[in-house]
C-alpha positions, 0 to 999 in steps of 0.5 A, spaced: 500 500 500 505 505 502 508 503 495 502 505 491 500 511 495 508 513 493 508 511 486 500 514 485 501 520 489 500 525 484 494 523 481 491 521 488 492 528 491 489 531 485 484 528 485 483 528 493 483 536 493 478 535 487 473 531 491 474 535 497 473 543 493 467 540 489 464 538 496 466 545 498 463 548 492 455 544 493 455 547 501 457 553 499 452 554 492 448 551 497 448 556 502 448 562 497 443 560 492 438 558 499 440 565 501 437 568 494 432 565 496 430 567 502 431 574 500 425 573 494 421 570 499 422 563 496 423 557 500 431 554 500 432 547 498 437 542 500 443 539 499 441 534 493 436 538 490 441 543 489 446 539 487 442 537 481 440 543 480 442 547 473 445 553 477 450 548 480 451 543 474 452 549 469 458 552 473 462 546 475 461 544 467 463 551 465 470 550 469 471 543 466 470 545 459 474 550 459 480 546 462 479 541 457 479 546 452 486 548 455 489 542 455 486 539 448 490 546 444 496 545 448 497 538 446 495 540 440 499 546 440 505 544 442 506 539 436 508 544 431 509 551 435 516 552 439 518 557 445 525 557 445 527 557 452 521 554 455 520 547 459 513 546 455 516 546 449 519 542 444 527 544 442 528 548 435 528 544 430 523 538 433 517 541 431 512 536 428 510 529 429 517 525 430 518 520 424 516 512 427 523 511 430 524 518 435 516 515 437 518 507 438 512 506 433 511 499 429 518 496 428 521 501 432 517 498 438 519 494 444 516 487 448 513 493 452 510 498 448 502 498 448 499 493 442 497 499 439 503 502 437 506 496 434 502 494 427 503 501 425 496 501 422 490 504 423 490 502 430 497 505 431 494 512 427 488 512 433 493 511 438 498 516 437 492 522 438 489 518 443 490 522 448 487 529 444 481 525 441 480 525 449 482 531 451 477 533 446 471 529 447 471 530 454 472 538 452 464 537 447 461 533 453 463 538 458 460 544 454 455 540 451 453 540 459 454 547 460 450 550 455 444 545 457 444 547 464 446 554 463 440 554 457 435 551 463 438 556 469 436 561 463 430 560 462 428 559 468 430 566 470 426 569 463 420 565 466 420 567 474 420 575 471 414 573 466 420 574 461 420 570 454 423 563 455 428 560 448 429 555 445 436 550 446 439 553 439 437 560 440 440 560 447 447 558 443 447 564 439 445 568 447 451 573 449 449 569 455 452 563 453 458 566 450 460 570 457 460 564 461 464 561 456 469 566 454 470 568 461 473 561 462 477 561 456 481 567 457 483 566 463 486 559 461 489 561 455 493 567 460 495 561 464 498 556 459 501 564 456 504 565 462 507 559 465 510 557 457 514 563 458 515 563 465 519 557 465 523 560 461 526 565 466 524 562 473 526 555 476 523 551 482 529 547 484 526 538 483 520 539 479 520 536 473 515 543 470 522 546 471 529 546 467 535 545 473 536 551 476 543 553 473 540 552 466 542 557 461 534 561 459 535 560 451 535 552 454 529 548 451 525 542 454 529 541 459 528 538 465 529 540 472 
């Protein structure tokens, strides 16, 4: 078990903070939404109802999508584009897919490899974009989720005001939708920005986001 907890401890403690600020994320909702309410003479609700309620999914989608949306450019991104100097970035000359042999791809592959990546087939073609198709997928769900919460949570604002409600395709086209998703993008993008030419200057001494401390600045892709 210890050994587990040692070689997992990087995905165990961000999802263990994940868990716990999404729990501190529906009490706290709660909390707000059933002060409104009280505010507007309405009665409260509980934990549940609004843990499943569109105010609490769409929010929780609306930062998921967009740190979906990051991480999907970025890989992509980062195939063909270069920032000399930076931890995040391929050295100069490198930009690309890499011939088959730099990837360990069909003959190239060890007895290790995954399946896939050796018959150097259509098999291997998914596989070596397996990780952006994902990103990707996952970034459509999760803004699919959003925009029907945020449309439900929309609507239902429009009606308690005696306002006219819209349709799911008329809201996509809503500054409404479009503030809520560009006010996450924005952020993420500065923060990938900031960190790609960050790490071209500043070191954290042992981490691997990091070159080594005594690293020349216009050094590239190395590792502390």
């Amino acid at each position: 078990m210890r050994r587990f907890l040692r070689e997992q401890g990087l995905s165990l403690f961000f999802f263990a903070i994940f868990v716990a600020t999404l729990i501190g994320q529906s009490f706290a909702g709660q909390h707000a939404f059933n002060s409104d309410q009280v505010e507007h003479g309405q009665a409260p609700v509980s934990w549940w109802e609004h843990l499943t309620s569109p105010e609490f999914v769409g929010a929780v989608m609306e930062n998921w999508q967009s740190e979906f949306l990051q991480f999907s450019l970025f890989i992509g991104v980062t195939v063909w584009l270069i920032q000399r100097g930076s931890n995040e970035s391929k050295k100069p000359g490198d930009a690309g897919l890499e011939d088959d042999e730099k990837q360990q791809i069909g003959p190239h592959a060890s007895k290790r490899a995954p399946s896939w990546a050796k018959p150097n087939d259509i098999r291997t073609r998914l596989y070596e974009n397996s990780l952006l198709i994902m990103m990707t997928l996952i970034f459509f769900a999760t803004w699919l989720a959003q925009s029907l919460n945020n449309w439900r949570q929309f609507n239902a604002e429009h009606a308690a005001h005696e306002e006219r409600t819209v349709s799911w395709p008329r809201y996509l086209l809503d500054p409404d939708f479009w503030e809520r998703s560009l006010q996450n993008w924005q952020s993420e993008f500065l923060a990938v920005g900031t960190m790609a030419v960050f790490t071209i200057y500043l070191r954290q001494r042992g981490s691997p986001e990091s070159k080594p401390v005594g690293a020349p600045h216009d050094e590239t892709a190395s590792s502390g």
